[in-house]
C-alpha positions as CSV (number, residue, x, y, z in Angstrom):
1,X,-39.2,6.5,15.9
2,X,-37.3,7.1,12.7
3,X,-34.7,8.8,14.2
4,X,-32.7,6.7,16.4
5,X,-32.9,4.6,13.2
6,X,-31.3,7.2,11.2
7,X,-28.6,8.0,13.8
8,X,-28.0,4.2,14.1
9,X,-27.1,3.9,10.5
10,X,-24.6,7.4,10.2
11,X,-23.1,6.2,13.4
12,X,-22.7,2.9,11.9
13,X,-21.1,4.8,8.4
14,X,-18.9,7.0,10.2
15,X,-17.1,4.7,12.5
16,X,-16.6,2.0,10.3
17,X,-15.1,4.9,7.4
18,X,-13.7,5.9,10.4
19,X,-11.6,2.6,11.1
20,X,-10.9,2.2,7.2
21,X,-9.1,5.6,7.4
22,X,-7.2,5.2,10.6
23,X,-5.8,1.8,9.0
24,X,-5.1,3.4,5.5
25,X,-3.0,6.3,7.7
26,X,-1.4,3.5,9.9
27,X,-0.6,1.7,7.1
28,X,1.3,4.0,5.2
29,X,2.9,5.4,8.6
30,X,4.4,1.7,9.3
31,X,5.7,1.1,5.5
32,X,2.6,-1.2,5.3
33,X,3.5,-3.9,7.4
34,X,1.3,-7.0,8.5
35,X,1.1,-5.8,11.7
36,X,-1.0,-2.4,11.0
37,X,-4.4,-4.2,10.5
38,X,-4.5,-5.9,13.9
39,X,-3.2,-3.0,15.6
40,X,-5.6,-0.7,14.7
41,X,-8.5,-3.4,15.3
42,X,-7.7,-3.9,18.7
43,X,-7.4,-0.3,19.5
44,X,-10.6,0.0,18.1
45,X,-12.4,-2.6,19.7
46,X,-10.7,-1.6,22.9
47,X,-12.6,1.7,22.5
48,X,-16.3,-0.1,21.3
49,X,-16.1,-2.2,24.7
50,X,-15.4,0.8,26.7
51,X,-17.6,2.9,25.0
52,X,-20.7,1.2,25.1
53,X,-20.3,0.7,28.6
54,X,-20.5,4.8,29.1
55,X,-23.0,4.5,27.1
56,X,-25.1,2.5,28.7
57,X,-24.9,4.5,32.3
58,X,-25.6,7.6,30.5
59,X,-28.9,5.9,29.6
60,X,-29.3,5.1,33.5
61,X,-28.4,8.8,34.5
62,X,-30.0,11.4,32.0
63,X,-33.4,11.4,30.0
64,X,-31.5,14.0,27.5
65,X,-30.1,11.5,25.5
66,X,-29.9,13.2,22.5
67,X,-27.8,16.1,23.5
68,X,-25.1,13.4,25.5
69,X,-24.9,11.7,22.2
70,X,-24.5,15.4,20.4
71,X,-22.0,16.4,22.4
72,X,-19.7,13.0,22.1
73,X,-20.1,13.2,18.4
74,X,-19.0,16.8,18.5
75,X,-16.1,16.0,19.8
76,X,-15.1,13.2,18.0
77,X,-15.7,14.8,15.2
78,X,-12.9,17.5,16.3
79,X,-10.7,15.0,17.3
80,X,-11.1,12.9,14.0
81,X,-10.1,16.2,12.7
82,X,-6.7,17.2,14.6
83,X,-5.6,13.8,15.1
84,X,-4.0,12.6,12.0
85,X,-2.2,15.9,12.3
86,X,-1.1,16.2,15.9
87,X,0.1,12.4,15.5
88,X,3.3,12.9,13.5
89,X,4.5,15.1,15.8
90,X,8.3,14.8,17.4
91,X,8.5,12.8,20.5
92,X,4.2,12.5,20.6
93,X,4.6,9.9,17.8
94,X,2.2,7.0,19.7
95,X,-0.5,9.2,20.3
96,X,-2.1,7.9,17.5
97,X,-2.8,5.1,19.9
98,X,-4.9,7.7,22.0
99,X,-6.9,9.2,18.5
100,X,-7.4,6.1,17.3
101,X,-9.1,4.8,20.6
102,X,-10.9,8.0,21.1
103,X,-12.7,7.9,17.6
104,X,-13.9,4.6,18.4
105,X,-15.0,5.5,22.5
106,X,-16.6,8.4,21.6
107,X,-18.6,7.1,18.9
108,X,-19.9,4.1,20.3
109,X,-21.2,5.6,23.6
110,X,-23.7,6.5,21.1
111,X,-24.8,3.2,20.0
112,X,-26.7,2.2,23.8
113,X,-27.9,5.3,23.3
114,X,-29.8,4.5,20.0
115,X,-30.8,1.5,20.9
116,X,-32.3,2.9,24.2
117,X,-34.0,5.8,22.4
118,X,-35.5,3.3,19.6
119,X,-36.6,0.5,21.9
120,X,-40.3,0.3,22.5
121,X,-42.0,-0.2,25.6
122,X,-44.6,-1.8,24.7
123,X,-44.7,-5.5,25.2
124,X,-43.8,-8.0,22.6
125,X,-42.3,-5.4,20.6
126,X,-39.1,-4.7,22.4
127,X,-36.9,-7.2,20.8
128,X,-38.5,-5.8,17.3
129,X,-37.7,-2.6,17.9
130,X,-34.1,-2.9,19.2
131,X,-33.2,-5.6,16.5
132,X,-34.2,-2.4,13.7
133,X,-32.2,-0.4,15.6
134,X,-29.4,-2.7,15.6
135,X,-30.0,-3.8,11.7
136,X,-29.7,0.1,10.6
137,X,-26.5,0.1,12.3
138,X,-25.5,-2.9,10.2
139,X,-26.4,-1.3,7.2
140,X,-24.3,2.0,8.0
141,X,-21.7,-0.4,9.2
142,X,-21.2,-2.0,5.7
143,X,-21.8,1.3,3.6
144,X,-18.5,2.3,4.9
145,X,-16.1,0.3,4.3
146,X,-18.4,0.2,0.5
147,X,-18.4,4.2,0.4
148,X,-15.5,5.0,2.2
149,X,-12.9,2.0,1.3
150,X,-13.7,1.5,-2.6
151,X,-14.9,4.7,-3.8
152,X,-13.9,8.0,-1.3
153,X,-10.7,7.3,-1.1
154,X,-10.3,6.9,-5.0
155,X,-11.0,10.0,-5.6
156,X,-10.0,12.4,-2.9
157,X,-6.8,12.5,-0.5
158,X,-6.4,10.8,2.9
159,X,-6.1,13.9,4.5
160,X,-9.5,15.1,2.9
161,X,-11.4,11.5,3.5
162,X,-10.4,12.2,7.1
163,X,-11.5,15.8,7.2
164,X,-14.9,14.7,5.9
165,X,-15.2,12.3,8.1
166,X,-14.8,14.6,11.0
167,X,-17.0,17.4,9.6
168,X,-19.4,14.8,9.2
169,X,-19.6,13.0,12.9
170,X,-19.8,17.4,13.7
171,X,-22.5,17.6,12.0
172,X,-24.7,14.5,13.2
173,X,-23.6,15.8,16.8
174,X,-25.5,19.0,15.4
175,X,-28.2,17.6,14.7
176,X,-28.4,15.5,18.0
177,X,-27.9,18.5,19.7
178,X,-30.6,20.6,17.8
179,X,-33.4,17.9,18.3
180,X,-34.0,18.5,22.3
181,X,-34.2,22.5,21.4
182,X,-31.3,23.5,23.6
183,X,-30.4,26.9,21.6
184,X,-27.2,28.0,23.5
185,X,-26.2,24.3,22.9
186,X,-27.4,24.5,19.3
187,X,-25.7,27.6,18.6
188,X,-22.2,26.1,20.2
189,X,-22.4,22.8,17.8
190,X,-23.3,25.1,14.8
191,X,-19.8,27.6,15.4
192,X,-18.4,24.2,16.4
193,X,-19.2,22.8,12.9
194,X,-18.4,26.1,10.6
195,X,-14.9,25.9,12.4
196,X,-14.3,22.4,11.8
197,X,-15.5,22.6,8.1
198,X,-12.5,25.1,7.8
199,X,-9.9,22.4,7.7
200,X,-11.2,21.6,4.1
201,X,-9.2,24.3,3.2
202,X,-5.4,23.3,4.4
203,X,-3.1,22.8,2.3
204,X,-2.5,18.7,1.6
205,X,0.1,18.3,4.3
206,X,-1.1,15.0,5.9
207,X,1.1,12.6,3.2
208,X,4.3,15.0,3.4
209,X,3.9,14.8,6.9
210,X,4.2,10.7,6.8
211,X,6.0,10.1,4.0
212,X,9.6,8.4,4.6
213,X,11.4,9.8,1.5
214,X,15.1,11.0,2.3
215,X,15.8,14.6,3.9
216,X,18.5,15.0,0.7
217,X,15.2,14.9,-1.8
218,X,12.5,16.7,-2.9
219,X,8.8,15.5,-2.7
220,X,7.4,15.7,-6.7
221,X,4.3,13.8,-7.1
222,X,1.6,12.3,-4.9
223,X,-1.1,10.2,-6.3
224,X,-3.4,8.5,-4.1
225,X,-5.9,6.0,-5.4
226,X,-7.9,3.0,-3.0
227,X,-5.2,0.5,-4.4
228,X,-2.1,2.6,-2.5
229,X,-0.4,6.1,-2.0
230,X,2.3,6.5,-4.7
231,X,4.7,9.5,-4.3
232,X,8.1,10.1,-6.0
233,X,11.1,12.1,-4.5
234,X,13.6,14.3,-6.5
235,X,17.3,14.1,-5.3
236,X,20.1,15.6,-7.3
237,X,20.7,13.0,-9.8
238,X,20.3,9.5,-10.2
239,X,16.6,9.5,-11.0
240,X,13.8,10.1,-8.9
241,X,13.1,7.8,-6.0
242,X,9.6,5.7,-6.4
243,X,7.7,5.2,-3.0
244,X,4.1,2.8,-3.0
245,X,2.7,2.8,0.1
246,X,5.3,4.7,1.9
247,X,8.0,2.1,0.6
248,X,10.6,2.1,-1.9
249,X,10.0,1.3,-4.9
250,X,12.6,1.7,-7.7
251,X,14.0,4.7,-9.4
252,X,13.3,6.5,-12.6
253,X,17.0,5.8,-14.2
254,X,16.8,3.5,-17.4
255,X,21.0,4.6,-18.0
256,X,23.3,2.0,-17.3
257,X,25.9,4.4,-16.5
258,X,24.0,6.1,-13.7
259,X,22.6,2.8,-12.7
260,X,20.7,4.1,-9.6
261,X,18.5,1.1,-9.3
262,X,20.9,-2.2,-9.8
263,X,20.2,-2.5,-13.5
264,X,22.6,-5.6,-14.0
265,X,19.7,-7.8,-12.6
266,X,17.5,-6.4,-15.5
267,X,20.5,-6.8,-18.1
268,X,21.5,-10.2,-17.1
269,X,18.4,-11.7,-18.4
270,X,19.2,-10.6,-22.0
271,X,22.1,-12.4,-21.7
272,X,21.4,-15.7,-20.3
273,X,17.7,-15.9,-22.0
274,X,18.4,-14.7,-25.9
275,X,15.5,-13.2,-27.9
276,X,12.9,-13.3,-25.5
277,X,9.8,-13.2,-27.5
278,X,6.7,-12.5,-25.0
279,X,7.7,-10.6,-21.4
280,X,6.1,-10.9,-18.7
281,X,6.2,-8.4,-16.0
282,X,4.4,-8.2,-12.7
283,X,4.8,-5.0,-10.9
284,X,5.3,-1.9,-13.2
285,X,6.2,1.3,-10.8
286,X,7.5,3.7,-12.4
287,X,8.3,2.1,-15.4
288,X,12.1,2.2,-16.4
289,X,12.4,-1.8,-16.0
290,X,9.4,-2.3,-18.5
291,X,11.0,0.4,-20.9
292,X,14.8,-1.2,-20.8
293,X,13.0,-4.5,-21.5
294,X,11.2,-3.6,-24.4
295,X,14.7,-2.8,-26.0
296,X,15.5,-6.5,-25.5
297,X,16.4,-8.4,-28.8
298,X,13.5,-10.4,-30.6
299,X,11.2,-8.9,-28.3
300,X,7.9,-8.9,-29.6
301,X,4.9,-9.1,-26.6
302,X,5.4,-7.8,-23.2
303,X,2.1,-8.4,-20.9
304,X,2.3,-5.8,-17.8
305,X,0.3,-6.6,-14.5
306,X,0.2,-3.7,-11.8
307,X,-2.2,-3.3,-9.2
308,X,-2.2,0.4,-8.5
309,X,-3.0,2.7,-11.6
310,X,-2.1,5.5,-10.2
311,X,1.5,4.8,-11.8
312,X,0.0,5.3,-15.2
313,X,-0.5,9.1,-13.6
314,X,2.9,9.0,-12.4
315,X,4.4,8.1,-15.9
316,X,4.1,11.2,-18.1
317,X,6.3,12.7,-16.1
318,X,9.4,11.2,-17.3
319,X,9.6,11.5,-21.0
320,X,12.4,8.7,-21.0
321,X,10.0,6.1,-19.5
322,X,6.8,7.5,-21.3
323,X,6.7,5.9,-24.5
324,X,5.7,2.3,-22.8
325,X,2.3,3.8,-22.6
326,X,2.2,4.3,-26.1
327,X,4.0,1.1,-27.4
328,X,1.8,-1.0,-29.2
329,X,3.9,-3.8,-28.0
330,X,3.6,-3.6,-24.6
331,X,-0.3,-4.0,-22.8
332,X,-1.0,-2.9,-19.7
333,X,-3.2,-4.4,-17.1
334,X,-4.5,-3.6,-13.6
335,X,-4.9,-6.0,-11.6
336,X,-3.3,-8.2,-9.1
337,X,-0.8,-10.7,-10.2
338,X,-1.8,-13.6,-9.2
339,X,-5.3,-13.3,-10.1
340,X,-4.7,-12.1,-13.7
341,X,-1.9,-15.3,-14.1
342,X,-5.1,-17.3,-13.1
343,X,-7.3,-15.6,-15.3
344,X,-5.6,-16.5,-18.0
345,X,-4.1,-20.1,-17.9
346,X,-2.7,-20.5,-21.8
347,X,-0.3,-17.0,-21.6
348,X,3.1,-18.6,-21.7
349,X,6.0,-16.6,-21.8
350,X,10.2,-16.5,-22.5
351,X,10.5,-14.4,-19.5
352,X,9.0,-13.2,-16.7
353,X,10.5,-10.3,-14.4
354,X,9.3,-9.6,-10.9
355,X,10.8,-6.5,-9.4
356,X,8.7,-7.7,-6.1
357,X,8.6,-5.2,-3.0
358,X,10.2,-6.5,0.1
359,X,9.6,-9.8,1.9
360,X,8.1,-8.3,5.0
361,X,5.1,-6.0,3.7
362,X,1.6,-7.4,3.6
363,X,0.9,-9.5,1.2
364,X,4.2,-10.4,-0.1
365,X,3.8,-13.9,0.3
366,X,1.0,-13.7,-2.7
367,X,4.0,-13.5,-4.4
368,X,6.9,-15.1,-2.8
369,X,5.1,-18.6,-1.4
370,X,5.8,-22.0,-2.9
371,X,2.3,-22.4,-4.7
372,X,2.4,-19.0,-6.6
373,X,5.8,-19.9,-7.8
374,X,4.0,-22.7,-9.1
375,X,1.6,-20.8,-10.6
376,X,4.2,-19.0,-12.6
377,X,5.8,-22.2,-13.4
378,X,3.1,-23.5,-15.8
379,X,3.4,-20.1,-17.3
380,X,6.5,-20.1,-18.4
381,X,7.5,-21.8,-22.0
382,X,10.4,-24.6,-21.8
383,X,13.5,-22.8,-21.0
384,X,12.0,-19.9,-19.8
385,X,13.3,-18.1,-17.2
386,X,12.2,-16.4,-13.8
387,X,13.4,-13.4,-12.0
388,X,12.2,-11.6,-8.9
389,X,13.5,-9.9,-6.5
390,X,14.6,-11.8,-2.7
391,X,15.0,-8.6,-0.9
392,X,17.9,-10.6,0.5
393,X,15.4,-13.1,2.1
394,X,17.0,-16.5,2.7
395,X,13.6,-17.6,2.1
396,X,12.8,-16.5,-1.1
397,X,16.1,-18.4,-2.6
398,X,15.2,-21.7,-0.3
399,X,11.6,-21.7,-1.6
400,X,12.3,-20.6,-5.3
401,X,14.8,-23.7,-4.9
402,X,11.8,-26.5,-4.4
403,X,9.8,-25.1,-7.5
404,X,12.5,-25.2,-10.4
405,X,15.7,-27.2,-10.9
406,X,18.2,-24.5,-11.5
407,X,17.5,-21.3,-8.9
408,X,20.1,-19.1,-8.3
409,X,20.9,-15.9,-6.4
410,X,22.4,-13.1,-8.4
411,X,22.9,-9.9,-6.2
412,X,19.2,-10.0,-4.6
413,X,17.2,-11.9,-7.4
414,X,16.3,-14.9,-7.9
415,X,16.6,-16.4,-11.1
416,X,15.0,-19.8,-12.1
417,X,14.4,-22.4,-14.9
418,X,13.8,-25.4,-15.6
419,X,17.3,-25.2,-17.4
420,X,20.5,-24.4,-16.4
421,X,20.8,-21.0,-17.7
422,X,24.5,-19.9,-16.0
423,X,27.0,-20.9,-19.4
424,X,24.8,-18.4,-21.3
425,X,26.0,-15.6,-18.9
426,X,30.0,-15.6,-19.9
427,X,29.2,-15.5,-23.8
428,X,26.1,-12.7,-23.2
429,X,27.9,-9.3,-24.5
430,X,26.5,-9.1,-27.7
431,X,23.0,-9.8,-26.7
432,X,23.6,-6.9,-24.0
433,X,25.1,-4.7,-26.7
434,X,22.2,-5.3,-28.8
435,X,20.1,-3.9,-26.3
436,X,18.3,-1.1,-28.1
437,X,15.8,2.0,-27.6
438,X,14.3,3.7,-30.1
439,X,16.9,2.8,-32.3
440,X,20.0,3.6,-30.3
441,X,22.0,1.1,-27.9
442,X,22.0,1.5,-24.5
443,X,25.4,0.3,-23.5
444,X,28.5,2.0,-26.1
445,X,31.3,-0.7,-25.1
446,X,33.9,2.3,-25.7
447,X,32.4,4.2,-22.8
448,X,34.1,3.3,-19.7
449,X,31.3,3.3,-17.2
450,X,29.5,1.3,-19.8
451,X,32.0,-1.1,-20.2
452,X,32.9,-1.7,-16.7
453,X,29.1,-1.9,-16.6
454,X,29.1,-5.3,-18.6
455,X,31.8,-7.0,-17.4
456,X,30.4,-6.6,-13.9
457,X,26.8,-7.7,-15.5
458,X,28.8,-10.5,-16.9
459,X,30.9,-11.8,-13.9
460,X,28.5,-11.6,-11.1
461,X,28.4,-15.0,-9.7
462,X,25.2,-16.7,-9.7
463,X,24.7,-18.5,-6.2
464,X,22.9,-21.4,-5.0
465,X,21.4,-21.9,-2.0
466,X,24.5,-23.7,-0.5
467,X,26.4,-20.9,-1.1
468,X,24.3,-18.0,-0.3
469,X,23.9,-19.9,3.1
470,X,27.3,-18.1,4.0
471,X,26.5,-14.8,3.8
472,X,23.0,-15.4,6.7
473,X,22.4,-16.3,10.2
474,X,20.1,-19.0,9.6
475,X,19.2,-21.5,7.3
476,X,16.6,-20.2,4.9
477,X,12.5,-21.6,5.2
478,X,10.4,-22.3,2.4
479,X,7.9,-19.7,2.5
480,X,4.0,-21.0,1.9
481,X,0.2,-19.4,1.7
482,X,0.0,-20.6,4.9
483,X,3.2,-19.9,7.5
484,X,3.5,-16.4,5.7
485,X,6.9,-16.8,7.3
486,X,8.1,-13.7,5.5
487,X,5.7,-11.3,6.9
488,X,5.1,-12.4,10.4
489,X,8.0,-15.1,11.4
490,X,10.7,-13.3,9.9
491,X,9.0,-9.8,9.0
492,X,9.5,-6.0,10.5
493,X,8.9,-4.7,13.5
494,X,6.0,-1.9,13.8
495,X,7.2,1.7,13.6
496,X,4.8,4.7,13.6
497,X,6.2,7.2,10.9
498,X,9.7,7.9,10.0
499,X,11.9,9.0,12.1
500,X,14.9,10.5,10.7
501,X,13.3,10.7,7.4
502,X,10.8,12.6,8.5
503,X,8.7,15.9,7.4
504,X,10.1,17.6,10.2
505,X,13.9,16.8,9.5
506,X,12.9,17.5,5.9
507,X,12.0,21.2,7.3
508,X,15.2,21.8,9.5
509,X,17.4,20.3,6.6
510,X,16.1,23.1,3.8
């Protein structure tokens, strides 16, 4: 009777690091948008509810219970396998819909069929013995999101998580199929098995496959860790391009005369805040925005909060950002933002930078809502001064607006203070000339890209929210824990994978 137990439990494991995957994959196919997580759900439930119902009339039509659930597992396993691969395909792109439903179908028909093969006939003990069955499947149930969500996929790539995964559910249907003593049958799940186990040894395509870097670039690094998939694209100059979760996310260029990555919103703030003491930065990428500030004058302390540490992998890689890592100025911490501002109530700071990803990804109201600007607030020392980035939201200016006196829109940041910081701004080009890395400024006024540099930095208008209402459709909302207005009311349509920037165009274009 130990074995329908046993079977109830992998079962349990392997669909639920099953689901984890498929949203991880989805996820970073669809830029990470809100929407991911409840479309993979319902998929998924979809295929429980239809699944158990086969189930369930097997039980009624066959006493070889075993070898039905063998075979079902068999070929989930296979499919698990091919899917995430077949899935990017041109023009096929939303048969990920049909994977994802499979995975879940297949494996549940097995679930009646546990429960039928555990159940005791005898009487008073029926409702025991299902209720073990059921409890084992509980147990496997929450293993895998444990196994599978927090540990697995720190460690190995998406594309081998889901290999595993497959190989495994092949080799449960093995075993299934081995227990009733079929040997033809046991001998087709075995070849079945050594053939699957052979996708271990692809090369990683899956993440070049789905990544959404430009066809003109070059894919450099890919670090995945539980927290996100980081990769970085090489063009031809400019810096490489920074990509969390499938998303933009800055570019390695700390040279104002390149200025790849709008670095008058960094140098502003060493204008209109002098001698900023302590730094605060929330979000660190790639790093160029923490290295240019630690060249601000009378810096001192610069706490950094990132969520992902695969970044400090990423890092090393560009000598001109490195030394951060080394700086004993500067300390580094993973975690999320708002929990480590909690955490630690008496940090005040001069300045606090937020290069914040866009408005509509998940999550992004953890860091754009009225009550975490209020959070920041009380960590800011008097005159201190705020800047994130709007993403061009009409939101994020509205909302940033009902937290401090003074918030302005300066190209797409937000700047705010309890003071009125914008007469600082006109008399700023010393404190930007004094801008300094390793001993050498960054900006020569003499140079001519340098010095139309500043005097752009210097005469960009700061707008308020009267002003910036101009320039949008609508009237901007003020964005809280609770409408997530951003991310659902305002935020991105769903698209599966690329499209023109996809691997395939990447292919045809070298």
């Amino acid at each position: 009777m130990m074995t329908p137990w046993i079977l109830s439990m992998c079962v349990g494991f392997l669909s639920l690091s099953q689901e984890i995957l498929w949203m991880r994959y989805v996820g970073f196919a669809g830029q990470t948008v809100p929407w991911a997580f409840s479309f993979v759900l319902m998929i998924y439930l979809v295929g429980i509810a239809r699944g158990a119902m086969i189930g369930s009339d097997y039980c009624k039509k066959t006493t070889k219970l075993y070898t039905v659930a063998g075979r079902m597992l068999l070929i989930s396993g296979v499919l698990d396998i091919i899917g995430p691969f077949v899935a990017p395909l041109p023009k096929i792109h939303y048969s990920v819909i049909l994977f994802i439903y499979l995975c879940a179908l297949l494996k549940s028909i097995v679930f009646p069929i546990v429960h039928h093969l555990g159940a005791t006939p005898e009487p008073g003990k029926v409702g025991k013995s299902v209720s073990r069955v059921y409890f084992m499947n509980i147990i496997g149930a929450t293993l895998g999101p444990l196994v599978t969500g927090f540990w697995l996929v720190d460690r190995v790539s998406l594309q081998t998580a889901m290999v595993l995964m497959g190989v495994l559910t092949c080799l449960l249907g093995f075993f299934c199929i081995a227990k009733e003593n079929n040997k033809k049958a046991t001998a087709v799940a075995a070849l079945v098995v050594m053939i699957a186990s052979g996708a271990f040894f692809l090369p990683n395509l899956l993440t070049d496959m789905l990544v959404c870097i430009p066809t003109h670039t070059t894919l450099r690094h890919v670090i995945e860790t539980r927290a996100g998939i980081i990769d970085s694209a090489q063009p031809q100059s400019g810096g490489d391009y920074t990509y969390g979760d499938n998303v933009y996310d800055g570019r390695t260029n700390i040279d104002p005369a390149v200025n790849s990555n709008g670095l008058q919103r960094l140098f502003v703030l060493a204008a209109i805040k002098p001698h900023p003491a302590r730094i605060l930065e929330i979000g660190l990428s790639s790093g160029a925005w923490a290295r240019i500030l630690s060249g601000f004058p009378g810096f001192k302390h610069m706490d950094v909060v990132e969520i992902n540490a695969g970044y400090l992998k990423l890092i090393p890689d560009y000598p001109e950002i490195a030394p951060i890592l080394k700086d004993p100025r500067i300390h580094i911490h993973i975690d999320d933002g708002r929990r480590w501002l909690k955490r630690h109530p008496e940090e005040k700071y001069d300045l606090i930078v937020m290069n914040t990803t866009w408005h509509w990804r998940t999550f992004s109201t953890n860091l754009l809502s009225q009550q975490f600007l209020r959070i920041v607030r009380r960590h800011l020392l008097p005159g201190g001064v705020l800047a994130y980035n709007s993403t061009h939201s009409p939101d994020v200016l509205k909302t940033a607006s009902t937290v401090f006196p003074y918030a302005f829109e300066y190209y797409n940041f937000v700047v705010a203070s309890d003071r009125d910081f914008r007469p600082l701004q006109k008399t700023g080009r010393e404190r930007l000339l004094a801008i300094r890395l390793d001993g050498k400024p960054l900006l020569d006024p003499h140079n001519k890209k340098d010095a139309a540099f500043i005097n752009d930095t210097l005469q960009e208008a700061f707008l308020t929210v009267g002003e910036r209402r101009k320039y949008d459709k609508r009237a901007g909302e003020v964005i809280t824990d609770w409408n997530m207005i951003t991310e659902f009311k305002y935020g991105r349509h769903m698209t599966l994978f690329c499209g023109k920037y996809g691997y395939y165009d990447r292919l045809k274009k070298h």
